[in-house]
Structure formats: structure tokens, C-alpha cells
Backbone as a chain_set.jsonl record, in Angstrom:
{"seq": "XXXXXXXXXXXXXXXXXXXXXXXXXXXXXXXXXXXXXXXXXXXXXXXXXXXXXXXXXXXXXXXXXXXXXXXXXXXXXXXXXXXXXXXXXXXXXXXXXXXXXXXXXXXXXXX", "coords": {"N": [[-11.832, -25.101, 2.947], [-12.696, -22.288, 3.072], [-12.624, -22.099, 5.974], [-9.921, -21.73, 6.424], [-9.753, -19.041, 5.188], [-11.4, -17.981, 6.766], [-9.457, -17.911, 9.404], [-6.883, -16.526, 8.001], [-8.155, -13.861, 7.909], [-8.61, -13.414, 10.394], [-5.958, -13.371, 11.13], [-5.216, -11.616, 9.89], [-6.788, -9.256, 10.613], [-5.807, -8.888, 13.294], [-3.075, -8.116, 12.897], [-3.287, -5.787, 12.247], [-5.031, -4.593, 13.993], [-3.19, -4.696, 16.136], [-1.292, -2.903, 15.732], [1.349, -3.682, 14.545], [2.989, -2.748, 11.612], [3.264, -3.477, 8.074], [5.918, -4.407, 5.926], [7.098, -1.953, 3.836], [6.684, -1.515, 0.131], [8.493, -3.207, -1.394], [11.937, -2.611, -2.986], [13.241, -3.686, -6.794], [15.773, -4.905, -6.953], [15.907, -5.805, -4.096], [13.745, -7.505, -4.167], [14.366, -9.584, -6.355], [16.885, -10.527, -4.385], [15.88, -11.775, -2.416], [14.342, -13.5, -3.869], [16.442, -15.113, -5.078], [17.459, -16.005, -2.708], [15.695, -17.155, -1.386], [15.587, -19.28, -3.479], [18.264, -20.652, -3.037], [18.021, -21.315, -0.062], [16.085, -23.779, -0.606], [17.412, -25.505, -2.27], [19.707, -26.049, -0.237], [18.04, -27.133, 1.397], [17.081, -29.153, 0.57], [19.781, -30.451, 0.351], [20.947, -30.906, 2.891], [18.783, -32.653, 4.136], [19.267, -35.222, 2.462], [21.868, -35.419, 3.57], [20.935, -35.779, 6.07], [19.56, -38.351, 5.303], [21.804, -39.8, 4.496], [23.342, -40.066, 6.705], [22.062, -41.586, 8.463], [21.5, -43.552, 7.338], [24.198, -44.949, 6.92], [24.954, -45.051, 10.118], [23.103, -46.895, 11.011], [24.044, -49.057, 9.287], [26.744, -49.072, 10.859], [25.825, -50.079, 12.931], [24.313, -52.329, 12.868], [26.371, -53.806, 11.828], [28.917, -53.61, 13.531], [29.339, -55.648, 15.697], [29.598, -57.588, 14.016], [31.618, -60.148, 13.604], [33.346, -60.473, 11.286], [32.614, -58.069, 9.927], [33.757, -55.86, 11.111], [36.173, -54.199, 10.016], [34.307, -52.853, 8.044], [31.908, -51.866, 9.56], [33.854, -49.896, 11.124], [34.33, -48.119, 8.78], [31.467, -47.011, 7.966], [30.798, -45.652, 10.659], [32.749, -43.721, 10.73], [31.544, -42.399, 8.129], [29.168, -42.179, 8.623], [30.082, -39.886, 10.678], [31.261, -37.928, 8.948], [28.891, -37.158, 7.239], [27.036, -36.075, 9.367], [28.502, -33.617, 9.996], [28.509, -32.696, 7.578], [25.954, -32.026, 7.303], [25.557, -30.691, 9.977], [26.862, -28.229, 9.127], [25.222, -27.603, 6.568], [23.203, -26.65, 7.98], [23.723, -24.624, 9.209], [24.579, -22.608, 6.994], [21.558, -22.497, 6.245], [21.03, -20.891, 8.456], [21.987, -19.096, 8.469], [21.414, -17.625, 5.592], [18.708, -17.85, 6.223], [18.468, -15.596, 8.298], [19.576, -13.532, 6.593], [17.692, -13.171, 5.067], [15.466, -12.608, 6.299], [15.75, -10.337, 7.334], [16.522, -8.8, 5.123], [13.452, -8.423, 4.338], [12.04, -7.406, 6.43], [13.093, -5.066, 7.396], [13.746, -1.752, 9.055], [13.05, 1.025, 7.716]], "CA": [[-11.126, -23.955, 2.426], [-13.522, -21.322, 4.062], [-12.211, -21.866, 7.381], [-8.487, -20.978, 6.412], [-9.57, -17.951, 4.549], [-11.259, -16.987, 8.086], [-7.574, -17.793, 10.123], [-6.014, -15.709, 7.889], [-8.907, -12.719, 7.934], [-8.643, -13.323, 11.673], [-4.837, -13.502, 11.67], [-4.566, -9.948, 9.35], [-7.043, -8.271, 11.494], [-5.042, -9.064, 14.684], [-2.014, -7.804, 12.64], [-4.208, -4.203, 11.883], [-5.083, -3.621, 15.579], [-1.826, -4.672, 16.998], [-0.193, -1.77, 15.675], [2.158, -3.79, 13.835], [2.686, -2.442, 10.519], [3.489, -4.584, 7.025], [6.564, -3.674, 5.233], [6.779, -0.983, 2.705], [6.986, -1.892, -1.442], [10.035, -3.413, -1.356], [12.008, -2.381, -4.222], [12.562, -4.975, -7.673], [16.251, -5.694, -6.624], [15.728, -6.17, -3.096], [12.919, -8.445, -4.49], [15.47, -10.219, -6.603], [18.009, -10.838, -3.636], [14.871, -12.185, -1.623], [14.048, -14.457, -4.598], [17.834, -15.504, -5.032], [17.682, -16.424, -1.297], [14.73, -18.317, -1.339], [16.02, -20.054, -4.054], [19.358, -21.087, -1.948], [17.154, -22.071, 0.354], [15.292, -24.594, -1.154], [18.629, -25.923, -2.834], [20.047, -26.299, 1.074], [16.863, -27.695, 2.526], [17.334, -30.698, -0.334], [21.28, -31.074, 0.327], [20.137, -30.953, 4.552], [17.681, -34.15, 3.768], [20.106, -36.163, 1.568], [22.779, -35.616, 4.258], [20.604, -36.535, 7.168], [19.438, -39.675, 5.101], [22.954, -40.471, 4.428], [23.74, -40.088, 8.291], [21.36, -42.837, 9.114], [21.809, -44.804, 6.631], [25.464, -45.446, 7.477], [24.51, -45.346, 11.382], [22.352, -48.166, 10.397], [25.199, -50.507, 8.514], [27.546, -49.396, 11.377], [25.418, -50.45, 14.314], [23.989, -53.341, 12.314], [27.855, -54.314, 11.662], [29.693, -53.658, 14.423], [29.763, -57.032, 16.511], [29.918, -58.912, 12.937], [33.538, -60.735, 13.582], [34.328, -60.289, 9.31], [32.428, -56.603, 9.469], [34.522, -54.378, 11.831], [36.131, -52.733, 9.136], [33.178, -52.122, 7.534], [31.526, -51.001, 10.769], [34.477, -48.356, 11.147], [34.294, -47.359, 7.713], [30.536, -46.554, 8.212], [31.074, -44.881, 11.485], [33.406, -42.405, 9.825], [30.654, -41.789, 7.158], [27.996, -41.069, 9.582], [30.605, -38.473, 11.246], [31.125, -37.294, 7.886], [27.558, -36.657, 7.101], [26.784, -35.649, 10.657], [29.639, -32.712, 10.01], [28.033, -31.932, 6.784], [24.556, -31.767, 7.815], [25.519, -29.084, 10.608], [27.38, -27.328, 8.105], [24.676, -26.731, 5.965], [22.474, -25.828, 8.97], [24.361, -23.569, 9.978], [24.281, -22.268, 6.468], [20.586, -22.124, 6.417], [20.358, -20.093, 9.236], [22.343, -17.324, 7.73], [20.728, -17.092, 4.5], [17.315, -17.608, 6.604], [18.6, -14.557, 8.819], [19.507, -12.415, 5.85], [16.095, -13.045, 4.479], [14.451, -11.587, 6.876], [16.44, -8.68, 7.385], [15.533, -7.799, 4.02], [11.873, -8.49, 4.961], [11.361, -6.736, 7.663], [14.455, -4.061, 7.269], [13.167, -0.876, 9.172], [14.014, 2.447, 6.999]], "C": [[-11.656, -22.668, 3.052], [-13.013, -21.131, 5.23], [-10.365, -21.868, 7.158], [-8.404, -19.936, 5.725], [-10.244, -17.478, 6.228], [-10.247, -17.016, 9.132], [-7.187, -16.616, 9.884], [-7.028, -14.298, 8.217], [-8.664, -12.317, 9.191], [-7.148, -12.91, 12.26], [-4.262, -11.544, 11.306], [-5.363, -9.021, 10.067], [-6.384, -8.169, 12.999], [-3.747, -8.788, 14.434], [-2.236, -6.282, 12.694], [-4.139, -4.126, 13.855], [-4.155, -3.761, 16.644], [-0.864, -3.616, 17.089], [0.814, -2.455, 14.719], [1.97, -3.157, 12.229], [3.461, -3.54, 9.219], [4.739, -3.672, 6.319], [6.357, -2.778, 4.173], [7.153, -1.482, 1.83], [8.258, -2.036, -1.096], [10.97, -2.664, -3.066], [12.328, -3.76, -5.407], [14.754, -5.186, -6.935], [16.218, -6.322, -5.374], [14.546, -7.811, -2.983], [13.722, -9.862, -4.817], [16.419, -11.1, -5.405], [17.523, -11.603, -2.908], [14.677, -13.495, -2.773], [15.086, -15.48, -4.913], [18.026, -16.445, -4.124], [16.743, -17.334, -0.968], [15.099, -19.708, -2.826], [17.156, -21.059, -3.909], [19.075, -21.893, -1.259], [16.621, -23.342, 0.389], [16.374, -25.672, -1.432], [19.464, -26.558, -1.497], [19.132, -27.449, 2.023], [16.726, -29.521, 2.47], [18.834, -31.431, 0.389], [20.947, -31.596, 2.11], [20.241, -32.166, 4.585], [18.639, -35.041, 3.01], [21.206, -35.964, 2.946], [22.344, -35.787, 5.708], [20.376, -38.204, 6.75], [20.588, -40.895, 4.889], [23.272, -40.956, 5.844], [22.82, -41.399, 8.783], [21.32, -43.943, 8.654], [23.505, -45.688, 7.046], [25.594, -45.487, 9.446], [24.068, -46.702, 11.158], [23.487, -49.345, 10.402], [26.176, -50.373, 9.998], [26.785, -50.238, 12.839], [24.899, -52.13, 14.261], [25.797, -54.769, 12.12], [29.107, -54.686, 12.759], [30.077, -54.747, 15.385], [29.638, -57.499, 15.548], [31.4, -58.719, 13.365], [34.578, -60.028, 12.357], [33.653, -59.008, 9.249], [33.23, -55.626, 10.039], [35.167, -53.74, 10.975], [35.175, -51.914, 8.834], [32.189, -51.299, 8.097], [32.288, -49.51, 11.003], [34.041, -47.347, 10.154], [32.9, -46.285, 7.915], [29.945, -45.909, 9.441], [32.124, -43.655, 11.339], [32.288, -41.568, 8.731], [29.523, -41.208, 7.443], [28.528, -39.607, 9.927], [30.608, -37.372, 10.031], [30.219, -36.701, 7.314], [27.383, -35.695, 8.052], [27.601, -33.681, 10.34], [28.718, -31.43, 8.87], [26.592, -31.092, 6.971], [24.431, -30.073, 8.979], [25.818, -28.02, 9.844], [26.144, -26.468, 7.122], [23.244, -26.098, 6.543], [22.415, -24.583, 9.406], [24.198, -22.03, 8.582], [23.012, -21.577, 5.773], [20.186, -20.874, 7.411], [20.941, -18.755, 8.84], [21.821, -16.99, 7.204], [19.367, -16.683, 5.19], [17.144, -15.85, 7.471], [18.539, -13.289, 7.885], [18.474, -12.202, 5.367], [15.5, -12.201, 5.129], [14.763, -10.355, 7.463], [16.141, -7.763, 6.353], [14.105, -7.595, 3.724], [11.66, -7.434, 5.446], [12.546, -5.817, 8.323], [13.22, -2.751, 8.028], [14.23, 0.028, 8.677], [13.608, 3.331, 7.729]], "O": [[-10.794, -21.981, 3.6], [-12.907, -19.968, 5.621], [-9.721, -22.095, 8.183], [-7.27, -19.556, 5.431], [-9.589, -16.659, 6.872], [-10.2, -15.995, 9.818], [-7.042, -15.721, 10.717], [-6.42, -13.542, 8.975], [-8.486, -11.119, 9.408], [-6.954, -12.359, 13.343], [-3.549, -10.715, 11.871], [-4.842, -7.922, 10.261], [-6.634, -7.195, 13.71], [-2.968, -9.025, 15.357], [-1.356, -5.574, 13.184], [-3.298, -3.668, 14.628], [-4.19, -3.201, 17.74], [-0.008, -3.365, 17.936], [1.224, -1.63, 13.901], [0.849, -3.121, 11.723], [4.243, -4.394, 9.636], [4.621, -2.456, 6.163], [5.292, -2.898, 3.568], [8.128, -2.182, 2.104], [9.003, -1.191, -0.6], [10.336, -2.327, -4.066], [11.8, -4.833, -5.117], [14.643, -6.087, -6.103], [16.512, -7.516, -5.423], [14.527, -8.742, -2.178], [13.813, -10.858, -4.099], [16.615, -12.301, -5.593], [18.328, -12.402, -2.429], [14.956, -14.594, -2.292], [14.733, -16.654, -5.024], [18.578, -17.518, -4.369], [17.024, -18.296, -0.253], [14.726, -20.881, -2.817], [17.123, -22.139, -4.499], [19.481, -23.051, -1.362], [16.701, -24.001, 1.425], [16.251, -26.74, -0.833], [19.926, -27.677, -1.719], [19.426, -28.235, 2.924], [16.519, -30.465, 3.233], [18.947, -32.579, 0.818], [20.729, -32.787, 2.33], [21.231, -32.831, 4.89], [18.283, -36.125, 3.471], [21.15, -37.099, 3.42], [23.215, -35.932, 6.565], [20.774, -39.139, 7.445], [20.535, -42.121, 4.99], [23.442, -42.151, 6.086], [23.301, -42.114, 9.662], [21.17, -45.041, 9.189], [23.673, -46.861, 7.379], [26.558, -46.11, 9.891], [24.906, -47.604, 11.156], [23.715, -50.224, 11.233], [26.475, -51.477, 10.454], [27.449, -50.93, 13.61], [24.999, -52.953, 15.17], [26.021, -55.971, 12.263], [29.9, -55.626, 12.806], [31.21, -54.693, 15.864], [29.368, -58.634, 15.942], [32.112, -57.719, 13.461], [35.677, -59.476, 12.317], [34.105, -58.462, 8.243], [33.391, -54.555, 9.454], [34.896, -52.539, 10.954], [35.039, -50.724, 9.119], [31.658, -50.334, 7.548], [31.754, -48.402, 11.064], [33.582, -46.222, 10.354], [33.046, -45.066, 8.008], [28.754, -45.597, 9.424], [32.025, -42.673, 12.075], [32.258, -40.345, 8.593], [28.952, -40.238, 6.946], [27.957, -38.539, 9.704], [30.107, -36.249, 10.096], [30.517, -35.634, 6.776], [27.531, -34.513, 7.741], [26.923, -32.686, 10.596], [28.411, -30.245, 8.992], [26.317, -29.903, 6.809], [23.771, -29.035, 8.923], [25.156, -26.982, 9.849], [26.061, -25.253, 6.94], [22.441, -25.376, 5.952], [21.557, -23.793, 9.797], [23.875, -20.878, 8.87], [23.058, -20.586, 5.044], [19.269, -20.077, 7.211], [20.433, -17.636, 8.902], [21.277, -15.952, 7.581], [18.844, -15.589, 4.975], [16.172, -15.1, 7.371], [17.838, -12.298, 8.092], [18.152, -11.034, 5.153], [15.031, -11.153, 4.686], [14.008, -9.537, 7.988], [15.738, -6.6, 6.382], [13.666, -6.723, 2.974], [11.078, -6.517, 4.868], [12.859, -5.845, 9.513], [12.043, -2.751, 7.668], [15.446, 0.071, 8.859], [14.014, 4.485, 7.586]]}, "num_chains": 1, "name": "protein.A"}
């Protein structure tokens, strides 16, 4: 534990003589909208992970399936459900990166 309190000592004095400066008191809704957003977040990061595990899971059955004689439906079916995942998964990537963008706009907003 000692040696990640000197990182960070090491990391905030190399923030001090860089010149960079730390945002100013944010105010309490801006706080809010930040807390909102990290809360989104989190909520996205879950749906993400469930719709990559779906995606492989039905990859899986279709690749596993696909030369069975009596599975080729079932192969299609589960090659549609990957795409379907696959679709979703960018989707809420794509979603992440907004919210993640607006985050830090309200972070690190210069007034």
C-alpha cells in the first residue's frame, strides 16, 4: 500500500510542475450530471458484457452446429443471433463513448 501512495505523490507532483492545472470546484449540479453519467455508465458497461457474452455464446452453437446435417437451421438461427448481438454490442459502444465524452467535458470544461 505504501508504494501506491508514492505513484500517486509522484504522479500529483508531476501534475504541479507540469503546469497543468486541476479543475476548479465544480458546482453541486454539474456534480449531479457527472454522477448521473457515471451512473449510465456503469449500467452500459453491464448491458456491453451481457451482449458480448451473448455474441459468443451463439457464435459458439453456430460454429459448433453448422456442418450438423439435422442442425443447419439451428446453425442459421444462431448466426443471426450473434449478428444481432454483434449490432447491439456496437450500439451500446458507441453509446458509451458519448456519455464517456460528455463526462469529461464536464470534467475538464475550461471557463
Amino acid at each position: 500500500m505504501k508504494a501506491w501512495g508514492f505513484f500517486a505523490l509522484i504522479f500529483f507532483l508531476s501534475l504541479v510542475g507540469s503546469g497543468k492545472s486541476f479543475p476548479e470546484i465544480i458546482s453541486c449540479d454539474t456534480y449531479r450530471e457527472i454522477q448521473d453519467l457515471e451512473e449510465r455508465l456503469a449500467d452500459l458497461y453491464f448491458q456491453r458484457e451481457a451482449a458480448h457474452s451473448l455474441m459468443q455464446k451463439h457464435t459458439a452453437n453456430a460454429l459448433r452446429w453448422q456442418f450438423q446435417h439435422d442442425n443447419q437451421f439451428d446453425a442459421r438461427r444462431s448466426w443471426r443471433l450473434a449478428q444481432e448481438a454483434r449490432v447491439r454490442w456496437l450500439e451500446i459502444s458507441r453509446e458509451i463513448e458519448r456519455i464517456e465524452g460528455k463526462r469529461n467535458n464536464l470534467l475538464f470544461e475550461d471557463d
